[in-house]
MARFI-561515 format. One record per residue (C-alpha): residue in one letter; x negated, y, z. Coordinates in Angstrom, 2 decimals, decimal comma, always signed. Each point is the difference from the previous one (the first is absolute). Last residue first. Layout:
('A' (X Y Z))
...
END
This chain:
('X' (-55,16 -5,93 +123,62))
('X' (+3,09 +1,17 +2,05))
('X' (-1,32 +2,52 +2,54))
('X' (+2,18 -0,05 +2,90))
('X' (+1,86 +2,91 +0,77))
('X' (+3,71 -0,83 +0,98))
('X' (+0,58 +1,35 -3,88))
('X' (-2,84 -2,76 -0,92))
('X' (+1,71 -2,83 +1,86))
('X' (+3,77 +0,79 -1,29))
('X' (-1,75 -0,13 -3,43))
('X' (-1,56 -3,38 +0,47))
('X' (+3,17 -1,41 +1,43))
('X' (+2,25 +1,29 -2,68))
('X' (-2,59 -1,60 -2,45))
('X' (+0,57 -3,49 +2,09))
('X' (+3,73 +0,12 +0,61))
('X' (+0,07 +0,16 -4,18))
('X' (-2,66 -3,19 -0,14))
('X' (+1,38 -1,95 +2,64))
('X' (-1,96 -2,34 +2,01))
('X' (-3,05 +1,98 +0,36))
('X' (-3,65 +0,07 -1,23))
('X' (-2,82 +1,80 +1,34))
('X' (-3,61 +0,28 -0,58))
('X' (+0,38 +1,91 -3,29))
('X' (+1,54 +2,46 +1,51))
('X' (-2,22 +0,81 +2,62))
('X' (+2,12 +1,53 +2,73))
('X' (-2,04 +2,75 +1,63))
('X' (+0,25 +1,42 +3,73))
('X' (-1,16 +2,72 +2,00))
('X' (+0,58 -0,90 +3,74))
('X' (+2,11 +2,39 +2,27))
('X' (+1,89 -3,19 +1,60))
('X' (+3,58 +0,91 -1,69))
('X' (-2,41 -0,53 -3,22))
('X' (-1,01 -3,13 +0,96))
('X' (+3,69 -1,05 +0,79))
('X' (+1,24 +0,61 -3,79))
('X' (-2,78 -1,65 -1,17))
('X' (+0,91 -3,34 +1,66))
('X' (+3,38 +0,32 -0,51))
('X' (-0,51 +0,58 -3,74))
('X' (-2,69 -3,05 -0,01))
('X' (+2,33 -2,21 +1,65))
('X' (+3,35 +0,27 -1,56))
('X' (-0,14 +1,78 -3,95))
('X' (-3,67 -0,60 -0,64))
('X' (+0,03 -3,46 +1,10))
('X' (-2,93 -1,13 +0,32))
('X' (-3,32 +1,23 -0,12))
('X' (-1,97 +3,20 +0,06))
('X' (-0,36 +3,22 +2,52))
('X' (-2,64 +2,25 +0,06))
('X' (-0,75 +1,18 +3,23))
('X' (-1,41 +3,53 +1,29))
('X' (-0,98 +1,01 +3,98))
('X' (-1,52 -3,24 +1,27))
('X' (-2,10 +1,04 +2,87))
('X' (-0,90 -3,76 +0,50))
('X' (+1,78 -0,24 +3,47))
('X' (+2,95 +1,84 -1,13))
('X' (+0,24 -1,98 -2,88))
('X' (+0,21 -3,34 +1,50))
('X' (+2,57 +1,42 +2,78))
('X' (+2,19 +1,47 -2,48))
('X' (-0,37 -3,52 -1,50))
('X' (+0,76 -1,94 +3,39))
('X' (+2,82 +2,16 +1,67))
('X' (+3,14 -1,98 -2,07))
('X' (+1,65 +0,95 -2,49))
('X' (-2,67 +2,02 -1,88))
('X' (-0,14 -2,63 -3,26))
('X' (+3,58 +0,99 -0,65))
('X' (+2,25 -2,61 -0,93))
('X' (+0,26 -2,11 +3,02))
('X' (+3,86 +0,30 +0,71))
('X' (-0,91 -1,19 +3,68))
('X' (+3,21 -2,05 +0,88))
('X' (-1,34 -3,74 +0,39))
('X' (-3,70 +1,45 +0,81))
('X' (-3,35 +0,07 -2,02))
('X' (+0,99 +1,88 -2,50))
('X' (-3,36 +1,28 -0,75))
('X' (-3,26 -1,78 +0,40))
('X' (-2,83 +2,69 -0,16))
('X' (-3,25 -1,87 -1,79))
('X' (-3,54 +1,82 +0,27))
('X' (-3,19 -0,20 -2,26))
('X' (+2,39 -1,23 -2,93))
('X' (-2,37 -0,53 -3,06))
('X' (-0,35 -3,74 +0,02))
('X' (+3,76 -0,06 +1,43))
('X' (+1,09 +1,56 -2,89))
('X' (-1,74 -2,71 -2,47))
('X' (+1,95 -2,30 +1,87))
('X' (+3,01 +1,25 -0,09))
('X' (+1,68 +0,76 +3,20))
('X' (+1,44 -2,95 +1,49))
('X' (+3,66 -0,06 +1,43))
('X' (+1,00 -2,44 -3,12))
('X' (-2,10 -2,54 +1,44))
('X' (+1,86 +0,76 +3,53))
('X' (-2,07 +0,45 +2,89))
('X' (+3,01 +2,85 +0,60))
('X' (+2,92 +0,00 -2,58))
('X' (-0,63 +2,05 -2,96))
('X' (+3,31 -0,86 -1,42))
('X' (+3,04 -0,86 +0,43))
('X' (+2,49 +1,34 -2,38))
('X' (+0,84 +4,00 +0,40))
('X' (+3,37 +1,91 +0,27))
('X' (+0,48 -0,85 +4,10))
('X' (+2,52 -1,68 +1,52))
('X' (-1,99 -2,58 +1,89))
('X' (-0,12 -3,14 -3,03))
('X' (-0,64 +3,63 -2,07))
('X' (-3,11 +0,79 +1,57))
('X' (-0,47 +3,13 +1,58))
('X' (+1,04 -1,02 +3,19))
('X' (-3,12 -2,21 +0,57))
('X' (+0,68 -3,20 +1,26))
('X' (-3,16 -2,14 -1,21))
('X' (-2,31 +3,13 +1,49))
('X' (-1,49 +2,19 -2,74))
('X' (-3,46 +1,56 -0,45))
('X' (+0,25 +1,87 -2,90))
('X' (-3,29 +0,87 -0,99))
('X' (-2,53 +3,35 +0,19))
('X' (-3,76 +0,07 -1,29))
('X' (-2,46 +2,65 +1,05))
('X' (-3,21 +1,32 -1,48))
('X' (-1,75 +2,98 +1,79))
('X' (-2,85 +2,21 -1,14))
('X' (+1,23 -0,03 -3,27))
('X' (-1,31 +1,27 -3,37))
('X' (-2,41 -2,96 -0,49))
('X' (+1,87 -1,50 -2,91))
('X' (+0,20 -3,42 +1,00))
('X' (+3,36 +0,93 +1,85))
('X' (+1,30 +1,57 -2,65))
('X' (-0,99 -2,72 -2,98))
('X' (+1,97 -2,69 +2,45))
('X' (+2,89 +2,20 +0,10))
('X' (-0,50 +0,62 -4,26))
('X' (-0,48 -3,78 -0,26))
('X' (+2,89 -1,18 +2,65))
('X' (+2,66 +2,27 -1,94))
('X' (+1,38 -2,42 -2,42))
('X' (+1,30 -2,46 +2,66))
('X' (+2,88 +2,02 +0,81))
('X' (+0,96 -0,35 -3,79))
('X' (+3,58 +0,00 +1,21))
('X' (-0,11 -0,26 +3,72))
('X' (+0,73 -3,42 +0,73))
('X' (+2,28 -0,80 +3,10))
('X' (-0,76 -3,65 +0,74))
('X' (-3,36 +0,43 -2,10))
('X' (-0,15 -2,82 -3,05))
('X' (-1,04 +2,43 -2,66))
('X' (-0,40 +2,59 +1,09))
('X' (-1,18 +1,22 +3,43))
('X' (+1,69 +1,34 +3,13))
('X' (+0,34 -3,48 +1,33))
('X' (-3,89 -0,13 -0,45))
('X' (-1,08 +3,11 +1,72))
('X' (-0,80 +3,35 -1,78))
('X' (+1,60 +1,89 +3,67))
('X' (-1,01 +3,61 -0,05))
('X' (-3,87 +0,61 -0,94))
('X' (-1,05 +3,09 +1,98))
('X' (-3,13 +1,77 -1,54))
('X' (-1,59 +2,16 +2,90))
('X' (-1,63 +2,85 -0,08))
('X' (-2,56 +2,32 +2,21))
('X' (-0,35 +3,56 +0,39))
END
């Protein structure tokens, strides 16, 4: 049995106070992620990011319901540095026009990470709860791996979307710790 922390997407324009689409108090969660990492209790640490070409059709100058942000080589695109420290592995996400990039398992290249490493639990932290992280979750359980949500790890853009998140997660199955 091995285990994986996955750390969804604590990149600048995700990050108070000057990120392009700030999660409130986004930028409180880097200690406890950092803390899991160092902790020794994974065989496996990997570190997602929205990956976004200029035109992406999420972004409202396309028609979508977000601002720009997390554009590719961008400085806003970068994970945090004290994530990236930590991050054995990065999966870019979002990486084409239409790709919605919310869950982590969009694309091949986690499933594929895991595989290879025998990855059969992940604990999931980052940003944001309600979007990223619930997708995220949601997909690693449809892939047959136990999965925890560490609460204090997390933070998402709306508190009440949040808790409904975190409850939706644990009646899917996840362990919400």
């Amino acid at each position: 049995m091995s285990e994986a922390l996955l750390i969804i997407d604590v990149q600048h324009d995700f990050l108070p106070p000057a990120g392009a689409l700030a999660v409130p108090e986004g930028d409180r969660v880097i200690d406890a992620i950092v803390a899991l990492a160092r902790s020794g209790r994974f065989d496996l640490v990997v570190a997602t990011r929205d990956w976004h070409p200029p035109d992406h059709s999420s972004f409202a100058g396309e028609g979508g319901p977000w601002p720009e942000h997390c554009v590719a080589e961008s400085p806003g695109a970068a994970l945090h540095e004290r994530v990236e420290q930590v991050a054995e592995v990065v999966i870019d996400k979002g990486t084409e026009r239409a790709a919605e990039g919310y869950s982590a398992f969009e694309t091949p290249a986690l499933r594929e990470v895991l595989r290879e490493r025998g990855v059969d639990a992940v604990t999931i932290a980052g940003v944001a709860t309600d979007y990223c992280v619930r997708h995220t979750a949601l997909d690693a359980l449809g892939e047959g791996l136990r999965v925890t949500v560490a609460t204090d790890a997390v933070r998402g853009i709306d508190a009440e979307r949040t808790a409904e998140t975190l409850r939706e997660l644990a009646e899917a199955g996840a362990v919400v710790d």
